[in-house]
C-alpha positions in Angstrom: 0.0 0.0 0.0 1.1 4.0 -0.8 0.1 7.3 -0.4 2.2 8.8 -3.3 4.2 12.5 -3.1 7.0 13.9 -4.6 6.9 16.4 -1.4 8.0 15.6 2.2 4.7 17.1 3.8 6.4 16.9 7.3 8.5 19.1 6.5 6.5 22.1 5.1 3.3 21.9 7.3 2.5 23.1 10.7 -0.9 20.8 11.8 0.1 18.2 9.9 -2.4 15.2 10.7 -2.6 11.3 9.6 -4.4 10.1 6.7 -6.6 7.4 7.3 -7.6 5.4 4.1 -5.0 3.3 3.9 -5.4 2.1 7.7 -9.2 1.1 6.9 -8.0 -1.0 3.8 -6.0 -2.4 6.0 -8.6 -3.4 8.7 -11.0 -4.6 5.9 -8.0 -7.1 4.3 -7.9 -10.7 5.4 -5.5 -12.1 7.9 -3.8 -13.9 4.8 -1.9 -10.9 3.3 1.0 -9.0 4.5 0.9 -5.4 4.3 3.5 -3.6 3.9 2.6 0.8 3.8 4.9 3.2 2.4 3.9 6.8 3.0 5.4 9.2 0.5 4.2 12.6 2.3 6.0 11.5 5.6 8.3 8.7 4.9 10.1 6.4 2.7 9.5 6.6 -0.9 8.5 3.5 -3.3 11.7 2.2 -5.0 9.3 0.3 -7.9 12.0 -1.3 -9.2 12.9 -3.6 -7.0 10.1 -3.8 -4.5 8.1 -7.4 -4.7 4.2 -8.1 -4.4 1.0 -9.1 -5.9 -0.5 -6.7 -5.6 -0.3 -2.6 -4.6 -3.1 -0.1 -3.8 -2.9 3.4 -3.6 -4.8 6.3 -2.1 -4.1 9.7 -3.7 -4.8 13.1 -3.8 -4.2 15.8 -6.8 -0.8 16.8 -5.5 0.3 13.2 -5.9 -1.7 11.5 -8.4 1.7 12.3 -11.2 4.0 10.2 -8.8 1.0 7.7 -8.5 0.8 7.2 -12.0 4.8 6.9 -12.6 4.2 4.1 -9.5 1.1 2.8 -12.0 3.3 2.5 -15.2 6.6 1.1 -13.4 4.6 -1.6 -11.7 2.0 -2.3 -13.9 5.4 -3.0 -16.7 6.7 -5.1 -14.3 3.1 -7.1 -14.2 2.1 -6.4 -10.7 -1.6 -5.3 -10.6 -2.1 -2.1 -9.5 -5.0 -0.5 -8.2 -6.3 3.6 -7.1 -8.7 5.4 -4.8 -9.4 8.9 -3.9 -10.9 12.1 -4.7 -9.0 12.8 -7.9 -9.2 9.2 -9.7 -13.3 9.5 -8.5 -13.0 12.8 -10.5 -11.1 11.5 -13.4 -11.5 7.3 -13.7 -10.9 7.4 -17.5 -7.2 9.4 -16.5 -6.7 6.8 -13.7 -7.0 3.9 -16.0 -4.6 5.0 -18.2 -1.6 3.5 -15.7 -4.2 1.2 -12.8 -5.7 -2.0 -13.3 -8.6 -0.4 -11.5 -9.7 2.6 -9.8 -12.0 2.7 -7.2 -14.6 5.3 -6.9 -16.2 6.8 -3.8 -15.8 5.1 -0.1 -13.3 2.5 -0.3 -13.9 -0.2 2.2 -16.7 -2.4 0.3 -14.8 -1.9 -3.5 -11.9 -3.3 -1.7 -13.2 -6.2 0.0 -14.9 -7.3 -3.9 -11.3 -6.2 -5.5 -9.7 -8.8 -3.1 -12.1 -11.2 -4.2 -12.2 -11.0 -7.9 -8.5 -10.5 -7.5 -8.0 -14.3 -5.9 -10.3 -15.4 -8.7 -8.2 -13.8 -11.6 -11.1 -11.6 -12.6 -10.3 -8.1 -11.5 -12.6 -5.0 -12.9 -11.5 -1.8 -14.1 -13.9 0.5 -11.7 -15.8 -0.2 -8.9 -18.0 2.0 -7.1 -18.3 2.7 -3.3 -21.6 4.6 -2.7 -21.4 7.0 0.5 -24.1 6.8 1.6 -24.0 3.1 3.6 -24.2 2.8 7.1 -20.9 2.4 8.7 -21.7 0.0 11.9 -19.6 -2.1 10.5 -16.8 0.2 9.5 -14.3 -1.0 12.2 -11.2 1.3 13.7 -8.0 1.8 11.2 -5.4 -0.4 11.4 -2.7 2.2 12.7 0.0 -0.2 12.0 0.2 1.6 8.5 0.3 5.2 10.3 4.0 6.8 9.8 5.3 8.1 13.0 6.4 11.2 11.3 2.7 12.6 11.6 2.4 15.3 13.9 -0.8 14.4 15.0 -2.7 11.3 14.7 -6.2 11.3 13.2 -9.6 9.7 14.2 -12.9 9.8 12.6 -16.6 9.6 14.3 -18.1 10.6 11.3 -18.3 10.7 7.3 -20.2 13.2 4.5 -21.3 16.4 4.0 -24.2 17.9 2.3 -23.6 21.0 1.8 -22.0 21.8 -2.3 -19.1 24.4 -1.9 -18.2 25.2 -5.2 -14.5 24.6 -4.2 -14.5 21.8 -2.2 -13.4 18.3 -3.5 -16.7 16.1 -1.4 -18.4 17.8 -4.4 -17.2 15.1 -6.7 -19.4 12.4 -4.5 -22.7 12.7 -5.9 -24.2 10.7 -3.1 -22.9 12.2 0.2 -24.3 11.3 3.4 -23.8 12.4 6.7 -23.5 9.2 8.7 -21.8 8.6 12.3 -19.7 5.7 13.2 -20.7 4.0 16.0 -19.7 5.5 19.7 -18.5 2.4 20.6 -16.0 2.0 17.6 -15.2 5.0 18.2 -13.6 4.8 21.7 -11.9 1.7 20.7 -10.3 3.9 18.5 -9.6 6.3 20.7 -8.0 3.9 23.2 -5.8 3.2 20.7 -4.4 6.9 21.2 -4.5 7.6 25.4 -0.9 7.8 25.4 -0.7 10.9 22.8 -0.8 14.7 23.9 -3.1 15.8 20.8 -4.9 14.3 18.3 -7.3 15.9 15.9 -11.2 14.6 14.4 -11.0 14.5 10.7 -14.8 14.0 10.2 -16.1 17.0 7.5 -18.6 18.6 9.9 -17.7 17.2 13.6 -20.9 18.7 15.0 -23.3 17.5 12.3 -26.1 19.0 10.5 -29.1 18.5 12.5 -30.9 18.3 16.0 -30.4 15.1 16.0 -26.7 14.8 14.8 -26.3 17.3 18.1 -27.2 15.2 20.1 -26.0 12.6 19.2 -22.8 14.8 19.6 -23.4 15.1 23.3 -23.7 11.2 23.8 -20.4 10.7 22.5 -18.7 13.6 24.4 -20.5 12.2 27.5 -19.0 8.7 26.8 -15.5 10.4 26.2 -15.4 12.4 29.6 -16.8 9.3 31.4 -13.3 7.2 29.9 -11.1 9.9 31.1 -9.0 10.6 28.1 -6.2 13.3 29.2 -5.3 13.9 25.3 -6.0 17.3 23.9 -8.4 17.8 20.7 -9.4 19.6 17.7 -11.6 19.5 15.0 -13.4 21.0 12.0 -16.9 22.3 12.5 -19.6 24.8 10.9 -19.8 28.2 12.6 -23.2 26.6 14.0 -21.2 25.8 16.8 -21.3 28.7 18.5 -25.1 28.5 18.7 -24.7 25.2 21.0 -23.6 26.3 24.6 -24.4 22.8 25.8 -22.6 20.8 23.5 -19.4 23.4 23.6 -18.8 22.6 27.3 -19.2 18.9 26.8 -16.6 19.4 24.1 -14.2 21.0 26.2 -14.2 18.8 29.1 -14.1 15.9 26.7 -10.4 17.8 25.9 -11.7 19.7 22.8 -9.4 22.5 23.0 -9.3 24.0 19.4 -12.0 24.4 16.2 -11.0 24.7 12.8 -14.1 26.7 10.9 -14.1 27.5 7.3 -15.1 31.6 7.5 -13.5 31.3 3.3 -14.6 35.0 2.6 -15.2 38.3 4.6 -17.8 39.2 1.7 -21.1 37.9 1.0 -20.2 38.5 -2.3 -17.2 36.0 -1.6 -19.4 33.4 0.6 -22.2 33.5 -2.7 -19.4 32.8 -5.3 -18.6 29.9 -3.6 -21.9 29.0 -2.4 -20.8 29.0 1.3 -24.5 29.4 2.0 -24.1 28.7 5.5 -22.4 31.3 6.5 -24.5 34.0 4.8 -25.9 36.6 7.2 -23.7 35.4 10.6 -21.8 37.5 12.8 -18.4 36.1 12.6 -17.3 38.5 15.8 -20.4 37.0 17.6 -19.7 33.4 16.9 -16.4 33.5 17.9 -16.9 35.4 21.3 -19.6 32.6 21.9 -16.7 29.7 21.2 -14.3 32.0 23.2 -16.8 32.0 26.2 -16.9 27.4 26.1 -12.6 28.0 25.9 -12.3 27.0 23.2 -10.0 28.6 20.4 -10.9 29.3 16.7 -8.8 28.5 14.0 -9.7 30.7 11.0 -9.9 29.0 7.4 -9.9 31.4 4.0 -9.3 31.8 1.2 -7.4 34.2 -1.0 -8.3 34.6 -5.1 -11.9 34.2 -5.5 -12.9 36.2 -8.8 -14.7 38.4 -6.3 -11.9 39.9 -4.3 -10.0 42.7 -5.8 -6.9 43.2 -5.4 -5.8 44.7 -1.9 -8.5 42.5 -0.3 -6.1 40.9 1.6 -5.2 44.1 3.6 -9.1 44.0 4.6 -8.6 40.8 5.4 -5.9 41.2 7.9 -8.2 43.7 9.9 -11.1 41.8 9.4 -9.4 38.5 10.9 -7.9 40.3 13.6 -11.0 42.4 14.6 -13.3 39.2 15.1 -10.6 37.4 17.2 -9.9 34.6 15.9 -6.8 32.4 17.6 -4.6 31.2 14.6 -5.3 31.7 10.8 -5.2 29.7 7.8 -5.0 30.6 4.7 -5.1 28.7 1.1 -4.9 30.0 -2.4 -8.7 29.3 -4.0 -7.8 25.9 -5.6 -9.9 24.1 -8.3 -9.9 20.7 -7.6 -10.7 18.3 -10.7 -14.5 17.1 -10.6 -15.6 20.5 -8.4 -17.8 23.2 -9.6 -15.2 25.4 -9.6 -12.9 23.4 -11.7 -15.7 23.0 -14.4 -16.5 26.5 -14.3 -12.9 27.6 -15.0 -12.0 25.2 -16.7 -14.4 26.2 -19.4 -12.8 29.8 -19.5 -9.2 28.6 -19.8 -8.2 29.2 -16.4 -7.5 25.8 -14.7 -3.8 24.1 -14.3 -3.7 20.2 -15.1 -0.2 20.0 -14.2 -1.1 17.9 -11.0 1.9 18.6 -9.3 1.1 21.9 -9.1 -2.6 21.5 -8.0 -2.1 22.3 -4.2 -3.8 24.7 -1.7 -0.4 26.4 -0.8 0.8 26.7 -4.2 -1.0 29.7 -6.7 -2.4 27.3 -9.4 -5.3 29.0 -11.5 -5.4 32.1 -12.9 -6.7 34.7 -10.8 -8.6 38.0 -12.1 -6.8 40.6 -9.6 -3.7 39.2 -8.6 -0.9 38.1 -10.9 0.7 34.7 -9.6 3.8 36.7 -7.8 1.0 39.4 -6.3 -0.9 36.8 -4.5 2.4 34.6 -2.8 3.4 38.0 -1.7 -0.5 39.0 -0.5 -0.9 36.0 1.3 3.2 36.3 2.9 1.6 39.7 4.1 -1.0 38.1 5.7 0.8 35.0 7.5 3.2 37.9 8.8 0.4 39.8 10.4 -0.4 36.7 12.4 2.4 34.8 12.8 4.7 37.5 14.7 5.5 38.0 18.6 3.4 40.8 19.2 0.0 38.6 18.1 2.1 35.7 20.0 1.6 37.6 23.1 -2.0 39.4 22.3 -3.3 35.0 22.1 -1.1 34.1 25.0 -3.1 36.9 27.2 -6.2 36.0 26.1 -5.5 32.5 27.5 -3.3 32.8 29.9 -5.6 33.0 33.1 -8.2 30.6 31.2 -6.5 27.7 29.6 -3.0 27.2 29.6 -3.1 24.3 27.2 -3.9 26.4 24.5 -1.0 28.6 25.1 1.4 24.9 25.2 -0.2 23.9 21.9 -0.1 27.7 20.3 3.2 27.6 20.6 3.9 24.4 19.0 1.9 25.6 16.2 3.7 28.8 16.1 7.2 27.3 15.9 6.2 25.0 13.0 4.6 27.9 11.7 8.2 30.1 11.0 9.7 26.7 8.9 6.6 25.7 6.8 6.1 29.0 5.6 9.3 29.6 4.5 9.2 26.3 3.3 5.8 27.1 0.8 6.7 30.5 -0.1 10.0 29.3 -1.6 8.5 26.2 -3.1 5.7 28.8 -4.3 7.8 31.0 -5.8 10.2 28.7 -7.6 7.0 27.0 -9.5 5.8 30.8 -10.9 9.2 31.8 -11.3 10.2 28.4 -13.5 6.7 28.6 -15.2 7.8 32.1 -16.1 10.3 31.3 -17.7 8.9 28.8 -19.5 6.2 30.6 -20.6 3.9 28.3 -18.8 2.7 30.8 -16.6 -1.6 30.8 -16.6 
């Protein structure tokens, strides 16, 4: 098994957190195969020249589907069948095909366990299809055996979908998204699995759900999670709706939930409606985050920087809109078109899109913006990550926690120290792919 990458991601990321496919395969394979992982991002790379097997699957993303495909070629020459899941070959099967047996398309677990079983009988398809919208009782816990220790954080997942259609985002390319929760009681196993660790972050889309229901549902697991007594810190990815659920905030935090990462994406409606964030349309961002403040919890800001609708300058606004609503940390990611999206389609169609995969990555300018030139927007977005990531905003978040929670200020820190070597890190990656695109008269 491989997660592909030309790019050592350990080395140019600050939260940088486990993938997880690989370790369900894993789970779902019988006892009568050895696995064997190698994780590009992290760890050793593939030598496909000389490694021996039956069989290899891969799980890739955009930035490392070319290396997947060199893997695809080398192996498939050598006649080992090879096959590929993930956003980007759900996207683009026909592509995928080109250098994999087979490609698998949507939720992986129940393609596999059929792939396996053709592949004893000597009758392997080219596609199969995992629908996501099955219940996941019987999903099982990763096997964590295949998890590289290089991870900063490990990752754990209590739930899967999302049905809401940002025009950006790459769950667009699954037609039949669900919302669905693993069970609670898979879900501490899991989480057993991890007591030892300091920190450890939820991966699921939408943590808190989409519904009354899903809420409560919430509770009952954070309930279950206080009563086992983890002493591991947490974070996770949630809708601004949080801040409307006092209740379910404090069961978070004495669960261990110590930091939220929300996708705010624009400071404009005219930014959120380009996008189709509806969601956050008419919400006080200053509001929500006081709220999420008041549980002690800290907010990690998500945005993006390039939407058609931003002129250019709008990250200066930016800076003071960030700053003036409070939030603890900030992210920010060039607007990205991700093969199968909306976004990709629609820019695609006006010339705008970059297939050079490589090159497809959130920290790395790849489509043609309407107000910033390529170099513009590395040095907008530099301008912005200085604002933040400097010691006098170092000590305004280390006040605001100091008498409160000083967790936050040990993991802040952590953060912040990654921070000054992955940015340096992307900027100069950043700037070498426009400036050698430039050149080349490449350049979108």
């Amino acid at each position: 098994m491989c997660y592909p990458s030309r790019v050592k991601e350990n080395i140019g990321t600050e939260l940088l957190f486990s993938p997880l496919a690989l370790g369900y395969l894993a789970s779902h394979t019988p006892a009568h195969y050895d696995i064997t992982t190698y994780d590009e991002y992290v760890g050793e790379s593939m030598d496909t020249g000389i490694i021996r097997a039956d069989l290899v699957a891969i799980s890739a993303i955009t930035p490392g589907i070319s290396r997947a495909y060199e893997i695809g070629d080398k192996l498939r020459d050598r006649g080992i069948p090879c096959v590929i899941g993930g956003a980007h070959v759900s996207a683009l099967p026909e592509e995928a095909l080109e250098h994999f047996n087979s490609v698998v398309i949507g939720e992986g677990e129940a393609p596999w366990r059929q792939f396996l079983s053709d592949f004893e009988k000597g009758c392997i398809q080219q596609t199969y299809y995992g629908p996501m919208d099955v219940c996941l009782n019987n999903l099982g816990i990763p096997n964590r055996k295949t998890i590289h220790p290089n991870y900063h954080y490990q990752s754990v997942l209590s739930s899967r979908g999302c049905p809401f259609n940002c025009s950006f985002c790459y769950l667009t390319v699954f037609k039949d998204r669900k919302y669905r929760t693993i069970p609670h009681d898979t879900v501490l196993e899991d989480l057993e699995t991890l007591r030892g660790k300091f920190a450890i972050i939820f991966v699921d889309e939408n943590f808190i759900g989409y519904s009354r229901e899903n809420i409560e549902d919430r509770k009952v697991l954070m309930e279950l999670m206080i009563r086992k007594n983890f002493k591991f810190y947490w974070g996770c990815q949630a809708t601004v709706g949080l801040a409307n659920e006092p209740e379910l905030m404090s069961l978070m935090y004495r669960a261990g939930c110590r930091s939220v990462f929300i996708g705010f994406e624009s400071s404009t409606i005219e930014g959120l409606m380009e996008v189709k964030k509806n969601q956050n349309l008419g919400v006080n961002y200053k509001d929500s985050i006081r709220n999420i403040h008041k549980h002690k919890i800290s907010v990690i800001a998500s945005t993006i920087l390039g939407m058609d609708s931003h002129q250019y300058g709008y990250h200066k606004s930016l800076i003071k809109d960030i700053k003036d609503i409070k939030a603890d940390m900030v992210r920010v990611f060039y607007m990205t078109a991700w093969p199968g999206t909306p976004l990709f389609k629609s820019l695609e169609q006006e010339g705008r899109v970059n297939r050079k995969w490589d090159q497809v990555r959130k920290d790395i300018p790849s489509i043609q913006f309407l107000h910033y030139t390529h170099e513009e927007i590395i040095k907008a977005r530099k301008e912005i990550m200085d604002s933040f990531f400097n010691l006098r905003r170092n000590i305004v978040v280390i006040f605001r926690w100091l008498f409160i929670d000083t967790s936050l200020i040990t993991m802040f820190i952590r953060i912040n120290f990654r921070n000054r070597k992955s940015e340096k890190i992307r900027n100069k990656r950043a700037g070498q792919i426009v400036s050698d695109a430039k050149d080349k008269g490449t350049l979108l």
